[in-house]
C-alpha positions in Angstrom: 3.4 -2.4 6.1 -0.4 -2.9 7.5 -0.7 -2.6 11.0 -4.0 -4.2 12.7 -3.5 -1.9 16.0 -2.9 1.8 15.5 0.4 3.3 16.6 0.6 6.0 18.9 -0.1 6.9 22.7 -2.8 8.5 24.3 -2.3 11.9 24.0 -2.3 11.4 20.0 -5.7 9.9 20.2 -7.4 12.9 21.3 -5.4 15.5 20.2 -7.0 16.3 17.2 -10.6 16.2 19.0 -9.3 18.3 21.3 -8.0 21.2 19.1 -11.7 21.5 18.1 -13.1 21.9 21.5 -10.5 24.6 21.7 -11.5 26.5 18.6 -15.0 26.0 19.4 -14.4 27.7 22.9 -12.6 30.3 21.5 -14.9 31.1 19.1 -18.2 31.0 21.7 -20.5 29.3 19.5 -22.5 27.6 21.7 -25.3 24.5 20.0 -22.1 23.4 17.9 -21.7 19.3 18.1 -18.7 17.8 18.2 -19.3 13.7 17.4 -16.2 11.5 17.8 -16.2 7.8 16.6 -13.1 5.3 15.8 -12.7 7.1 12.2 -14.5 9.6 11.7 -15.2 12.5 14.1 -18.2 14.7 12.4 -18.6 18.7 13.9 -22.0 20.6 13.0 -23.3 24.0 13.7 -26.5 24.1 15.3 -29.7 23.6 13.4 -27.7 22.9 10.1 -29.7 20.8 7.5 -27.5 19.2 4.6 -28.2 19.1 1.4 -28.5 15.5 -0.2 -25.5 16.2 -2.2 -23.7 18.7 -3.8 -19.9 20.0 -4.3 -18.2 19.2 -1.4 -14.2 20.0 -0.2 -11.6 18.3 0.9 -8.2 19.0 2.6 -5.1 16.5 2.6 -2.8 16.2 5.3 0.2 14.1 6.8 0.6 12.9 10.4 3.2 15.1 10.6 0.8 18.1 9.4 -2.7 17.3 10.5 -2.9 19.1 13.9 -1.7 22.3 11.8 -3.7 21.6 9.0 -7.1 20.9 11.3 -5.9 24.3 13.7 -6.2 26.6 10.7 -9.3 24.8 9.1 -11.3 24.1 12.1 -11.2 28.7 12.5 -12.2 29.3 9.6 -14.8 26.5 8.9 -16.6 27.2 12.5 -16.0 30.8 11.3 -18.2 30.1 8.4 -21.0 28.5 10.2 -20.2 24.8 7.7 -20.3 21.2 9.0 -17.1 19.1 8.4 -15.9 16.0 9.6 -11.9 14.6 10.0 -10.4 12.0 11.1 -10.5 11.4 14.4 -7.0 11.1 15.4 -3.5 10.6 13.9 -3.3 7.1 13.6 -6.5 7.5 11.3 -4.4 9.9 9.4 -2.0 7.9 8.8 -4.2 5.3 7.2 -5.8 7.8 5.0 -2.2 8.5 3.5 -0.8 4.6 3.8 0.5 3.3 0.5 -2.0 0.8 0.4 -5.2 2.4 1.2 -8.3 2.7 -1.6 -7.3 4.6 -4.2 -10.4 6.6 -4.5 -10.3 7.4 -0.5 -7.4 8.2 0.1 -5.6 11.3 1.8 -9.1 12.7 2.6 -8.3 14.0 5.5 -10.6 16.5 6.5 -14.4 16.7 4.5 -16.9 20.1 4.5 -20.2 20.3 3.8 -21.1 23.8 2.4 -24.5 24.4 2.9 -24.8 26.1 -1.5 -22.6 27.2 -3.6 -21.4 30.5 -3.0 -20.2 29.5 0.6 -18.3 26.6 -1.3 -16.6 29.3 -3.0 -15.6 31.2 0.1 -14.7 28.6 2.1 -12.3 26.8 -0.3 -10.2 29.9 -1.0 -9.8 30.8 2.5 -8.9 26.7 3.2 -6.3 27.3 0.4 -4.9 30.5 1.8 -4.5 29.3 5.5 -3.0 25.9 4.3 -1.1 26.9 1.8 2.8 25.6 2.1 1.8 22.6 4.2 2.7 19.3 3.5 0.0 16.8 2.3 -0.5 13.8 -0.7 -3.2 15.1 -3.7 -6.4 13.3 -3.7 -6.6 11.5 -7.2 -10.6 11.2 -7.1 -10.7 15.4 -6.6 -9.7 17.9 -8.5 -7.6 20.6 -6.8 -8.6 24.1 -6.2 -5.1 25.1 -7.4 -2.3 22.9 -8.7 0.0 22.2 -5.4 -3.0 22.9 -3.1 -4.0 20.9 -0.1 -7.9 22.0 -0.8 -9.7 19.5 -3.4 -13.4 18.9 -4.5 -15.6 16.5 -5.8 -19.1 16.6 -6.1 -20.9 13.9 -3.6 -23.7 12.6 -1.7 -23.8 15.1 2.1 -26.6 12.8 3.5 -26.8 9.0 1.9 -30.0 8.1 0.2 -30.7 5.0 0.1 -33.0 3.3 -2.3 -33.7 -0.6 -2.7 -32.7 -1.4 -6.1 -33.6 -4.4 -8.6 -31.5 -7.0 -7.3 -32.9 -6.5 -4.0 -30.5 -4.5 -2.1 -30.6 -1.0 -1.0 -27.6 1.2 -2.3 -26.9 4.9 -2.3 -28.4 7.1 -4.6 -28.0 10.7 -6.0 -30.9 12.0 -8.1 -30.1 14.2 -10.9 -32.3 17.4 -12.2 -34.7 15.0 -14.0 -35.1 12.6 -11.5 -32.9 10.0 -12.7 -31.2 8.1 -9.4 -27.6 7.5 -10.0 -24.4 6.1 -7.5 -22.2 8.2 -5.8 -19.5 6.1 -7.1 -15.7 6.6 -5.7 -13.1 6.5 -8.5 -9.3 7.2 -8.0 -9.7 9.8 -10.7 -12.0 12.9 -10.8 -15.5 12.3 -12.6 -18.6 14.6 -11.5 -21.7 13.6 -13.0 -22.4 15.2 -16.4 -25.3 17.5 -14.9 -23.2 18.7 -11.7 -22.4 21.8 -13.9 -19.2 24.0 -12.1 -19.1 25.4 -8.2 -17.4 28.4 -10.0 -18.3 30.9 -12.5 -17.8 29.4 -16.5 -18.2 26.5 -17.8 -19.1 22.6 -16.4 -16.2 21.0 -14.8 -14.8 18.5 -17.3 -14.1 14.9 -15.7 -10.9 13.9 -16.1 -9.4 12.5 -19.7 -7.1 9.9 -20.3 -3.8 10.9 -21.9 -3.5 8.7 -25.4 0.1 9.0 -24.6 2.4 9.5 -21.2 6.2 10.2 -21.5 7.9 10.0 -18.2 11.3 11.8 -17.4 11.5 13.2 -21.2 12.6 9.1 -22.1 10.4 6.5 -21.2 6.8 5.9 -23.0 4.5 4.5 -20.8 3.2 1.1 -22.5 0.9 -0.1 -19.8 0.0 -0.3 -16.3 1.1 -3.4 -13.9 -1.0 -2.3 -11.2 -1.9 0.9 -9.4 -1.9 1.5 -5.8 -2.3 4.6 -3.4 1.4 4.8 -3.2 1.8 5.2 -7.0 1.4 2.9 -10.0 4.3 0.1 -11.9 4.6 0.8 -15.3 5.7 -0.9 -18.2 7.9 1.8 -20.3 10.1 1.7 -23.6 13.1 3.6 -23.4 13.2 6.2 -26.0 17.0 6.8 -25.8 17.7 3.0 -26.8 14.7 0.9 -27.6 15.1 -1.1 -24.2 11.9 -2.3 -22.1 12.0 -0.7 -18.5 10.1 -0.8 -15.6 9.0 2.2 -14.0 8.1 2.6 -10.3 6.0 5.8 -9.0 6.4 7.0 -5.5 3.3 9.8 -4.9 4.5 12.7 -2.5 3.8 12.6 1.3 1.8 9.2 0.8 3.4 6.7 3.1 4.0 9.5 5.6 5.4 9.4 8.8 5.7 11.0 12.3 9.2 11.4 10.7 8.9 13.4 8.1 9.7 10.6 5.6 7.3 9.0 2.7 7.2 6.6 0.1 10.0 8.6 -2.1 12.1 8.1 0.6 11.4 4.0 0.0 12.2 4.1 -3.4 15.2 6.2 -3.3 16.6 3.4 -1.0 15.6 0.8 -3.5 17.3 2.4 -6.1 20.3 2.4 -3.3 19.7 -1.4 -2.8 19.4 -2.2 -6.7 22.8 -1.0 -6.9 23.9 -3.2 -4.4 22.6 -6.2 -5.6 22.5 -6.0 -9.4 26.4 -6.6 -9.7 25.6 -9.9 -7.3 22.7 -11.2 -10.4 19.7 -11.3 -8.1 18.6 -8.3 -8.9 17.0 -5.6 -11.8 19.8 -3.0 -13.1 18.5 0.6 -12.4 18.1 2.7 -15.3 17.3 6.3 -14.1 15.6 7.8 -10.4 13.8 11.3 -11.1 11.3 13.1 -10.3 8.4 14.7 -12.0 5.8 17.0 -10.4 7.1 16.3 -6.8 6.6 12.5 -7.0 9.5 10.1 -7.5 10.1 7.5 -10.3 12.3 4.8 -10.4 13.3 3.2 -13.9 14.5 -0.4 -14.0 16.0 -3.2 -16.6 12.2 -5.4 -17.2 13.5 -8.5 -16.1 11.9 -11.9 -18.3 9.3 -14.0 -16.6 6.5 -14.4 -14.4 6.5 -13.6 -10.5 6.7 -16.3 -8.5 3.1 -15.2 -7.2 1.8 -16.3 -10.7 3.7 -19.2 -10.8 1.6 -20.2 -8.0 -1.5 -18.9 -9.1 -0.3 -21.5 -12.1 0.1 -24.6 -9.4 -3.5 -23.7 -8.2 -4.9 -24.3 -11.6 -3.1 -27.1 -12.5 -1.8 -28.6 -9.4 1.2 -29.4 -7.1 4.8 -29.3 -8.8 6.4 -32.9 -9.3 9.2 -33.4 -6.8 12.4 -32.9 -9.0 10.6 -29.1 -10.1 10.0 -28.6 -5.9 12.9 -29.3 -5.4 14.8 -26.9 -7.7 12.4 -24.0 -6.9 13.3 -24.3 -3.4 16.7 -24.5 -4.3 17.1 -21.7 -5.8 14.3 -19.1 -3.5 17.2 -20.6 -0.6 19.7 -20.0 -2.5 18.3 -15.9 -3.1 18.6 -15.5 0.0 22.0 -17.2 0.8 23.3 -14.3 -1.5 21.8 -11.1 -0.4 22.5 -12.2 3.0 26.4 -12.8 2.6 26.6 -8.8 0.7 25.5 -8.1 4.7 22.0 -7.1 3.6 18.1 -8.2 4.8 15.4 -8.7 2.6 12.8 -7.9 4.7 9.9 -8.2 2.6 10.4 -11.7 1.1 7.3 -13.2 -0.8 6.0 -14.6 -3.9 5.0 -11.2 -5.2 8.3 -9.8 -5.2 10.4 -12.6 -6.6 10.4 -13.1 -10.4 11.1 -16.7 -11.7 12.7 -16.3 -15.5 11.9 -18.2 -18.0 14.7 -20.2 -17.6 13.7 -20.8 -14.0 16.3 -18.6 -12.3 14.5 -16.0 -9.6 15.6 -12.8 -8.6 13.9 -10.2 -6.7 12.1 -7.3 -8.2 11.5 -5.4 -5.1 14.1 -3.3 -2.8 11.8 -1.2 -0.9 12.5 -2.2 2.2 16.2 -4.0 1.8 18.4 -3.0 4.4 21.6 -3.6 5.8 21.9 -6.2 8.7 21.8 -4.2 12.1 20.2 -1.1 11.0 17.3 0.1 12.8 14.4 0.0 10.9 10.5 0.9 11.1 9.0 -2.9 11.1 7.6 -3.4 7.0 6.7 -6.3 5.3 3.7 -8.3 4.4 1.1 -9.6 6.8 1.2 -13.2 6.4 5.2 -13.4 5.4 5.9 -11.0 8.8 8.3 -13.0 11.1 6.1 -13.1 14.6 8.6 -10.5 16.0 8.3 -8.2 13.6 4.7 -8.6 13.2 4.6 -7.9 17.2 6.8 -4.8 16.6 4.7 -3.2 13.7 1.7 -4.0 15.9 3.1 -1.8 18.6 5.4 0.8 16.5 8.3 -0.2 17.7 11.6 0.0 15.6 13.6 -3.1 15.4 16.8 -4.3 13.9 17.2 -5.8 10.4 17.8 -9.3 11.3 18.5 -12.1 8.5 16.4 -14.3 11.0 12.9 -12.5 10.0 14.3 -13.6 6.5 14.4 -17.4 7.4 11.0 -16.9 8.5 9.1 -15.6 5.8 11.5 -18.0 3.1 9.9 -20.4 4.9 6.3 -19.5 4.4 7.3 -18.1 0.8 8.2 -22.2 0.3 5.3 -23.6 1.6 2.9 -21.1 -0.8 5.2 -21.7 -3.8 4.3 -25.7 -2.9 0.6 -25.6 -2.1 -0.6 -22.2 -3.8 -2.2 -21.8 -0.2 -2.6 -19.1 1.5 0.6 -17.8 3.8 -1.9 -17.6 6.6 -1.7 -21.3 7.1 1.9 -21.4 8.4 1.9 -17.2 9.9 -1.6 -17.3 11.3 -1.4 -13.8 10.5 -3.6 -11.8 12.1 -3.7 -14.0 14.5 -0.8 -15.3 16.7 1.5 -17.8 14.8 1.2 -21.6 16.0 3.4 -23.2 18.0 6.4 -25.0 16.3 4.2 -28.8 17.5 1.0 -27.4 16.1 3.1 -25.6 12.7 4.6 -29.5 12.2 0.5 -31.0 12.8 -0.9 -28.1 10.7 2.1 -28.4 7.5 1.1 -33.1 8.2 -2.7 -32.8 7.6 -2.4 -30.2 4.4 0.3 -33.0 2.9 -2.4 -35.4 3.3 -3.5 -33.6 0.1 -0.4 -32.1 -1.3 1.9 -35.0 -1.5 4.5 -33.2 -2.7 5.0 -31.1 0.8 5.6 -33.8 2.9 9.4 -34.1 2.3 9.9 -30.2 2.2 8.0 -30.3 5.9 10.9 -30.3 8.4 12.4 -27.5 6.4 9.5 -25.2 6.0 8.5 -25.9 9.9 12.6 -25.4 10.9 12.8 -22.3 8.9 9.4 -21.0 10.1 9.8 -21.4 13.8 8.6 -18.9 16.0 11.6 -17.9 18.0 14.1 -16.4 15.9 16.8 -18.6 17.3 15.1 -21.7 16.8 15.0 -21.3 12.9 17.4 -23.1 11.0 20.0 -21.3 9.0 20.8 -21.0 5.5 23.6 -23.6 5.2 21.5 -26.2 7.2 18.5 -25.6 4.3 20.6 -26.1 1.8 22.7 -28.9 3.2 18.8 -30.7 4.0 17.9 -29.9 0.2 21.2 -31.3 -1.1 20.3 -34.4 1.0 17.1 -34.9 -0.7 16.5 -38.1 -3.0 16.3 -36.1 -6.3 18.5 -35.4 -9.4 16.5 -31.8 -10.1 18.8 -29.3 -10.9 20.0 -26.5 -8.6 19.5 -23.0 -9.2 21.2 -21.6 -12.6 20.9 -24.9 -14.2 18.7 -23.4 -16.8 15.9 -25.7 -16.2 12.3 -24.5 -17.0 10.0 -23.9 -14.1 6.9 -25.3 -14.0 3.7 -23.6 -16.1 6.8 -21.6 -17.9 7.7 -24.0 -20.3 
């Protein structure tokens, strides 16, 4: 989940800043500056003068890892007389590695600066040599200095340039051996400029191609992306072994790391758990294979017909609020979800419109396990910020372990009915990041937006009883689905086959 206040205690916040002091001390090199700030802390010999840009090195790292990984770098980089910069403590590394940081920044844990080429050269095989073994996620806008190494490059601006530009605002610039200004631009893939040439001996460093073709697990032919993220991409597949369309779920190695030693594979290897669970209950995708392929993890799953219910939404902004009868059966059958996982003894605990798919028939079922677990097991707080029940939000703010309670459910069902009858933002009912209204001012807040979504105003005491603040103030499943049943409509309940709206 994201977290707006770093986990961790004091000591971790300057533990990292410390073992530099250390090295520095040992080493007796006196005129060295060591620079903290919040994410960044930057270390430079004395009277060092950057170049503008150049070939520069990175070195990847867990939590878990990162004091090791800065020890051994930190000797040999002061050693070498070269400037680096790391992040400052390990909070900030575990951002650099979190499943949803920027693609083209992540993992980045630790930056040099060599001041030419040749002490490039020296600096990244000793790096490779003294990390060598240690655990760490590959950085997908470098290339690595060998294939399972922790060391990476990219060629970079050292010391931002900045030019004003035509549309009158000043951006960063590299110029090339003719003079030509170009961006230091940040991809999630590796892609020097065409004159950077090669740190090494040979030829020019190619940029990275695309493959026409990508088989995954010897069966399934990649057919498209769904979207990428730092954790690893959704793809759509075809089966080779039988013609049928899959989805397939990557899970990077050591991104998503923790103090614990866990990662995102571990995730996914309890969705596939989870799938199992719930397929035979019809809520749920059918997995079709879990392997692995150069160290990351892939999940294969039945495609399930449809659109997420997030698009359904995104439908209702364009065209406008659902008519009463369709409201009614959509929150029907999102209650009645939930009414089933919960009675196989399990918590959702990452409900929202992004991971429920509405077929086209109407029926939803969830296409997301991640972070299903079984009711009463102690669990690292996850979710999504703005779904997050207050006490789980509060936990994950503070890095506390809680207990999977259907309760946090009830919560964020709640908010995930007030989207799916608005196509507002979750916010409006969470206050996510900021503390969640009281269950008066949630009632006063869910009145005035009615006022222009007509159709809300009936669904209000259920949204604002299943979205109370205390946990054992919100009303339970029966009770929503006894109020819904009480309703004045003849819509349909859930598996009544009736088209959702924007799907027919």
């Amino acid at each position: 989940m994201d977290s707006t206040e770093r986990p961790g205690s004091a000591a971790d916040a300057h533990l990292l800043v410390d073992l530099v002091h250390a090295v520095l001390a040992r080493h007796e090199r006196p005129g060295w500056t060591v620079e903290p700030a919040p994410e960044w802390c930057r270390v430079r010999p004395p009277s060092t003068v950057a170049r503008p840009h150049g070939w520069k090195l990175h070195v990847a790292a867990t939590p878990l890892s990162a004091p090791l990984v800065l020890a051994r770098s930190a000797e040999l980089l002061v050693g070498h007389g070269c400037a680096f910069k790391f992040g400052t403590d390990i909070a900030r590394v575990a951002a650099l590695v979190d499943g949803r940081y920027d693609r083209a920044a992540a993992g980045k844990f630790i930056t040099c600066y060599p001041r030419d080429d040749a002490q490039f050269r020296a600096v990244a095989a000793d790096l490779h040599r003294a990390t060598d073994g240690l655990p760490g996620p590959r950085i997908l806008s470098d290339r690595q200095f060998e294939p399972g190494s922790l060391v990476h490059f990219r060629y970079g601006e050292f010391v931002a340039v900045r030019v004003f530009t035509d549309d009158g605002t000043f951006r960063t610039r590299m110029a090339g051996p003719d003079g030509t200004q170009i961006e230091d631009e940040r991809r999630p893939w590796f892609s020097p400029p065409d004159w950077a040439g090669s740190p090494f001996p040979g030829p020019a460093v190619a940029a990275a191609a695309a493959p026409e073709s990508v088989l995954l697990g010897g069966r399934f032919r990649v057919r498209g992306a769904i979207r990428h993220a730092n954790k690893g991409g959704v793809y759509r597949a075809l089966d080779e072994r039988d013609g049928a369309r899959v989805v397939v779920k990557q899970a990077r190695a050591h991104v998503g790391s923790t103090l614990d030693g866990s990662d995102v594979r571990d995730l996914l290897r309890t969705e596939a758990r989870m799938l199992d669970l719930l397929t035979p209950l019809g809520v749920a995708p059918a997995v079709v294979a879990l392997f692995t392929e150069q160290d990351d993890l892939f999940l294969a799953e039945e495609e399930l017909p449809g659109t997420p219910l997030s698009g359904w939404i995104r439908d209702l902004a364009d065209g406008g609020t659902p008519a009463p009868p369709d409201a009614m059966a959509m929150a029907g059958r999102l209650v009645d979800l939930v009414s089933i996982v919960h009675s196989a003894g399990l918590v959702i605990r990452d409900f929202k419109p992004g991971n429920v798919m509405v077929g086209t028939a109407g029926a939803v079922k969830l296409i997301d396990a991640e972070f299903v677990a079984a009711a009463g097991e102690q669990c690292r707080a996850a979710g999504t910020p703005g779904f997050l029940a207050p006490e789980v939000w509060a936990a994950g703010r503070q890095g506390r372990r809680l207990t999977a309670a259907p309760q946090a459910d009830l919560y964020s069902l709640g908010v995930t009915l007030f989207c799916a009858l608005t196509a507002l933002p979750a916010a409006w009912v969470s206050g996510q990041p900021a503390a969640p209204p009281s269950d008066a001012d949630l009632e006063q807040v869910l009145a005035r937006i009615a006022a222009d979504h007509p159709v809300l105003d009936a669904f209000i005491p259920l949204i604002a009883g299943l979205a109370a603040a205390e946990p054992e103030h919100r009303w339970s499943l029966p009770r929503a689905q006894e109020y819904l049943e009480g309703m004045d409509s003849r819509a349909p309940r859930a598996g009544s086959g009736t088209t959702a709206p924007g799907l027919g």
